[in-house]
N, C-alpha and C positions, 0 to 999 in steps of 0.2 A: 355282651354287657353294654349298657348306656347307662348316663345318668338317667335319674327319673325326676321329671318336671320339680315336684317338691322340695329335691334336695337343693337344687340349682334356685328354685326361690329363696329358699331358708339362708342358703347362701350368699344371696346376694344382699340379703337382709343382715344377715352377721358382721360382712365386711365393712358396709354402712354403717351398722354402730359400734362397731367395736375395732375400726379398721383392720389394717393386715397382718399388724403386728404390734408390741410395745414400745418402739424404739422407733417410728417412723411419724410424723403427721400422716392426716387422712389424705388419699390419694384422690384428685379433683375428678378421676375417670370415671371412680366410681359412684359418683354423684350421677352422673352422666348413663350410667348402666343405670341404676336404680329409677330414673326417671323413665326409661324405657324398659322397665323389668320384662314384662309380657314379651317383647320382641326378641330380648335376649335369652329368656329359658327357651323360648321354641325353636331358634335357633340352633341349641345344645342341646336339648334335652331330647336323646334317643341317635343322635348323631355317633357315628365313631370316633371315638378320644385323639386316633391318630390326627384326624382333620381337624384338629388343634393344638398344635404343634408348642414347644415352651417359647415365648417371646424373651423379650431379653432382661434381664434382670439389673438392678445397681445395687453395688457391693461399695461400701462406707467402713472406714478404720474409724472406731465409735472409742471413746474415754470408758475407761470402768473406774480408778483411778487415778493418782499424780504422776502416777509412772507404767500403768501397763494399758495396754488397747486389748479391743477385740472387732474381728469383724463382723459387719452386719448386711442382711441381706435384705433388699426389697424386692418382692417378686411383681413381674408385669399384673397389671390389675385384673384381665382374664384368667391368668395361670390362678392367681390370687383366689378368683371365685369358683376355680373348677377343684383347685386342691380341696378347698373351704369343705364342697359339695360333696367329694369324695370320701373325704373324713367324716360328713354327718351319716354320708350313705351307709357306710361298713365300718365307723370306728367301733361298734360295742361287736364287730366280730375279733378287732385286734381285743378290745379292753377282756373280753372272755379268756385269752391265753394268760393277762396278768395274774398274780399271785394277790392277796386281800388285798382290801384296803389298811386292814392293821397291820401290816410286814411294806408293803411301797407305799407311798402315802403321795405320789408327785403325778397329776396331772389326767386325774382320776377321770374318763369318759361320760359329760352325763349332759349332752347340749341343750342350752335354753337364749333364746333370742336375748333375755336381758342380763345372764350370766357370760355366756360363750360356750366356749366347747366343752370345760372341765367341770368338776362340780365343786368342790371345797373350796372357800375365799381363805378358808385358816388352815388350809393344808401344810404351811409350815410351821405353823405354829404347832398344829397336829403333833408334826414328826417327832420335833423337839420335845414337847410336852412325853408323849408317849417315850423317848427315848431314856428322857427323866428318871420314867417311872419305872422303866426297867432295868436300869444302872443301880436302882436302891439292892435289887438282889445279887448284883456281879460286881465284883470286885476289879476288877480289870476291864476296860472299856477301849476295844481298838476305832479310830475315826480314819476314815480313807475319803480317798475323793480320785475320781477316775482323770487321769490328763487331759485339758483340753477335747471334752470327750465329743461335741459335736463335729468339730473338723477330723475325727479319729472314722468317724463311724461309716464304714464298707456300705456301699450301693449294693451288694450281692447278698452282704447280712438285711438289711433293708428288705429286699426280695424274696428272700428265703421266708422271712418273716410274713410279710405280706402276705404269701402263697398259702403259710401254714394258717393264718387266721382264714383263709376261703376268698378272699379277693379276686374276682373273676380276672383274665390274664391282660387285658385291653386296659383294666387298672393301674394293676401293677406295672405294665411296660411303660404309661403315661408317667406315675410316680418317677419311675425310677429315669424315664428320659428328663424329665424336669428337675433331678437333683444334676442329672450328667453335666445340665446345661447351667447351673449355677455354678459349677466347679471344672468349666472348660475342659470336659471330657474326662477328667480325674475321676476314678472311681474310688474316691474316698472323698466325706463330706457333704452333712447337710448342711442347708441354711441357716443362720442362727435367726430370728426376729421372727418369721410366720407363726402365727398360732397354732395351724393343723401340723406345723412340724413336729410337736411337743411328742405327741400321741405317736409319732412314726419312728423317733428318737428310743420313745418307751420302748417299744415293741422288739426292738434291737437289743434289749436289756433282758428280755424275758428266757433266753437260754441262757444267760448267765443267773437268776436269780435262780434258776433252777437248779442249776449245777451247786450252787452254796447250798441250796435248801436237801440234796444229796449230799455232800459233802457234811452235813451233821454243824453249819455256822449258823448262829443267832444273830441275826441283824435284820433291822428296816434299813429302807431307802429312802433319800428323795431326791430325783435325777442321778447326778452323779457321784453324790453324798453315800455313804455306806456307813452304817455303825454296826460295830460287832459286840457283844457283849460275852465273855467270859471269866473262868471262875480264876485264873491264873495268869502270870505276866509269862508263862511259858506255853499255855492255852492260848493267849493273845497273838503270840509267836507265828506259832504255828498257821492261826484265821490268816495272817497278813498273806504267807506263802501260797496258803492257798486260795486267796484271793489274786493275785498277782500272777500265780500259775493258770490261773481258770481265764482273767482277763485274757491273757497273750496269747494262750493254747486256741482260745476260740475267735478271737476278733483281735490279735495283736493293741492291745489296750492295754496302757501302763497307767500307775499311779501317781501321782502328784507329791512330787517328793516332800515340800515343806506343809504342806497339808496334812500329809498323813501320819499321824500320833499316836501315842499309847495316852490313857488317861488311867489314875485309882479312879474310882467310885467318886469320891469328894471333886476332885478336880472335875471330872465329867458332870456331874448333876451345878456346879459354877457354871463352865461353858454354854449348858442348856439354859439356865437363867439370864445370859447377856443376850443367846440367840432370838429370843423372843420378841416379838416385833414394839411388842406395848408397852413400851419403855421410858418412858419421857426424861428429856436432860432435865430438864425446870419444872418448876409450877405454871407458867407461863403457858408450856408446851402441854403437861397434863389440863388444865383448865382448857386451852382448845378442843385438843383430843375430845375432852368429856362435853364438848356443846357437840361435833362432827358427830360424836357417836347419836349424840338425842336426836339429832336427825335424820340421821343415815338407822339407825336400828341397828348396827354395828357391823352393817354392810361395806365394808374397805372400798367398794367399786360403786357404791350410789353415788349418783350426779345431785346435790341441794340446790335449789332454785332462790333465789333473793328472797322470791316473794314468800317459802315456804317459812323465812328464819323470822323470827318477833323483831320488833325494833328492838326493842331491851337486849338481845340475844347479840344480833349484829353490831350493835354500838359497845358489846364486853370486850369483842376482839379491836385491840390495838393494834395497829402498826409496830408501836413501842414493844409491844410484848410479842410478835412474832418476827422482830429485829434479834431481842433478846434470845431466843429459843436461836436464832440461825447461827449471828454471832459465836454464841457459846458452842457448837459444834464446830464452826472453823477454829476456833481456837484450842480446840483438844489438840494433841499429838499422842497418834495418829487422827488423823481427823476420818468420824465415822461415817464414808458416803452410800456405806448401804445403806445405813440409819439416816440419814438425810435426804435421801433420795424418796427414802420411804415417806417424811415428812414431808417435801414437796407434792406428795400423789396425796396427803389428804387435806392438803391447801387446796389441791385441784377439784377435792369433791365439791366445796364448801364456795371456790371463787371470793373469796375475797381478797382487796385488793395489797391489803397491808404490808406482802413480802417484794412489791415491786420494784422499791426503791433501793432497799437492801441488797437485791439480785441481783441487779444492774449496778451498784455501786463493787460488789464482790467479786463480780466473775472471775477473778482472773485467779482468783482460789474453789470457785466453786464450777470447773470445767467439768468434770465428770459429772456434774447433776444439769448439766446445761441442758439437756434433754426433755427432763422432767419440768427445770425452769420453764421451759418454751410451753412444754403443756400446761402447765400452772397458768403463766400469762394468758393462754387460750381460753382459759376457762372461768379469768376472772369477771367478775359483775357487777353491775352499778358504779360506774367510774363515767365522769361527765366527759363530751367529746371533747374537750380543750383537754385534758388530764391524755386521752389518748393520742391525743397529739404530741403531747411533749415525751409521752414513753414511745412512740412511734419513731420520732427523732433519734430517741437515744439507742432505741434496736439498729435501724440504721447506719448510724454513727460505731456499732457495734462492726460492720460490716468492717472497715477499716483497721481495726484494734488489729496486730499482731495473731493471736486467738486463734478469730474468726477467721482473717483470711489463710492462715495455714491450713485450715482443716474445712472441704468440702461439708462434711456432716451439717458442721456449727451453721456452715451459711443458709445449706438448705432449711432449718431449724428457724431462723430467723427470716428467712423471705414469706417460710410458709403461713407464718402468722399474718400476713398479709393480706393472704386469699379469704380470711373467713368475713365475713359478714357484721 
């Protein structure tokens, strides 16, 4: 088996725009590949996978956040675009073992240069919606969530898996030497941050979703999410055991102890209502939302150009009024950094410059979104070069803060804004 020229272009075209992952800036190498495409698929393409051996990876303790981490992985930029190429080549023979789209709903196979590799941008919204709707007939609603399930996950489940979607063997052994080499020879654990991991993570899931769909349990998924829906709090009982027994029996996989619930009917179809991403704290924050959307066509991942928004359009958003929207979510308790983080990703569609001051004045409350902060800034537009000078000082000046220098992450975060243009 080799790759085949096409995959390894589509590839290197994916990584360019969509980098290697969500939690990373773009990596400078692969500017550098993509300007020389032609020399680098012919180089690969047809070659044996061995004679490219995994290069070395950087692993980063990332915020999620005021109190817990998780790690994150950057894979070398080659590994990057051979993984990428691998997964365009044979992901719909993995995505053929999953189970529909209406029972897993997380990270569904279906690549396009201006999407990525998956296909639903509302895939969770999906879940939740659909889980809504089927809680109306069950009475009892079990919610599970698998332990820390990507560092859990067997290199040998990984390759079983592999094998059984038809993955020729020079694949497989590549894959599977390239997670060895992220995890210092441990044979537990993939990467968390690359995007072709998502689909290899799934795949590992697929004798177990089997085993419940045997087993006679009612639930969708999304990743490591499980909802069960039964007709009884002793019916409910019973899904958890046998969820917990199927986990360990087959891949030593526990459950998340404070995550995992019983819910009635009522209380479950609330939690479905808070999970839903379209949410807005304010008017302030709704009124944004409702221009991003007129632009974007309610695409969550389009990029808005200055030129495309009206004057009248861009002069609606305030400063004032996307102070307001940030403000009031640091000051909840708990404060909501999924929900915020989310906010910061469609500031980034939109670029405009209004939350810069607020971000830079808050950090030291808004750590965990510090991520998304950095892409935001990346992406903002129409700001005169004197204005970027003075936030360029204060990124900087960032470098020093307490923060920033405790945590490698933050600083790479902050330099990389540096390199763009």
């Amino acid at each position: 088996m080799t790759l085949h020229a096409a995959s390894l272009d589509w590839a290197v075209d994916f990584v360019q725009i969509h980098s290697d992952g969500d939690l990373f800036p773009k990596v400078l190498e692969v500017e550098a590949v993509a300007a020389e495409k032609a020399h680098f698929v012919n180089q690969v393409a047809g070659a044996d996978l061995s004679s490219f051996p995994p290069g070395s990876c950087r692993r980063f303790i990332v915020p999620k956040d005021e109190v817990s981490y998780r790690q994150a992985t950057q894979l070398d930029p080659q590994d990057s675009i051979i993984l990428s190429a691998l997964v365009f080549q044979f992901g719909q023979q993995i995505e053929a073992l999953r189970l529909p789209e209406t029972r897993v709903f997380s990270y569904r196979f279906s690549p396009s240069l201006s999407d990525g590799l998956y296909s639903s941008k509302t895939a969770w919204n999906n879940f939740w919606t659909t889980a809504a709707t089927h809680a109306t007939r069950y009475s009892n609603i079990l919610y599970c969530d698998i332990a820390d399930f990507y560092n859990q996950i067997y290199h040998h489940t990984v390759e079983n898996q592999l094998i059984a979607a038809g993955l020729p063997n020079q694949a497989v052994k590549w894959i599977v030497g390239l997670l060895e080499s992220t995890t210092a020879g441990v044979s537990r654990g993939v990467p968390v941050g690359p995007h072709p991991i998502h689909l290899i993570a799934e795949a590992t899931l697929v004798p177990i979703d089997n085993s419940l769909i045997t087993a006679g349990v009612k639930f969708v998924r999304y990743a490591d999410d499980i909802i069960v829906f039964c007709r009884s709090e002793r019916e409910a009982r019973a899904a958890l055991s046998t969820i917990a027994t199927v986990l360990d029996k087959q891949q030593r996989l526990t459950l998340q102890r404070h995550k995992t619930k019983f819910y009635s009917s009522i209380e479950f179809r609330h939690l479905c209502a808070q999970m839903i991403e379209d949410r807005p704290i304010n008017s302030d924050e709704n009124s944004l939302l409702a221009l991003i959307k007129k632009y974007s066509g309610g695409d969550p991942y389009k990029t808005i150009s200055f030129s495309q928004v009206s004057a009248a359009d861009w002069g609606a958003i305030s400063p004032e009024s996307i102070r307001n929207v940030i403000e009031e979510y640091i000051a909840a308790d708990p404060v909501d950094y999924i929900r915020l983080r989310w906010f910061y990703r469609r500031l980034a569609q939109i670029g405009h410059p209004g939350a810069i001051e607020v971000s830079l004045e808050c950090l030291d409350v808004l750590g965990p979104c510090f991520a998304n902060i950095c892409f935001y800034l990346a992406s903002v537009q129409s700001v005169p070069p004197k204005d970027w000078r003075r936030v360029g000082t204060k990124l900087l000046q960032l470098l020093r803060t307490p923060e920033v220098k405790a945590s490698e992450y933050f600083r790479l975060l902050v330099l990389s804004l540096f390199n763009r243009p």
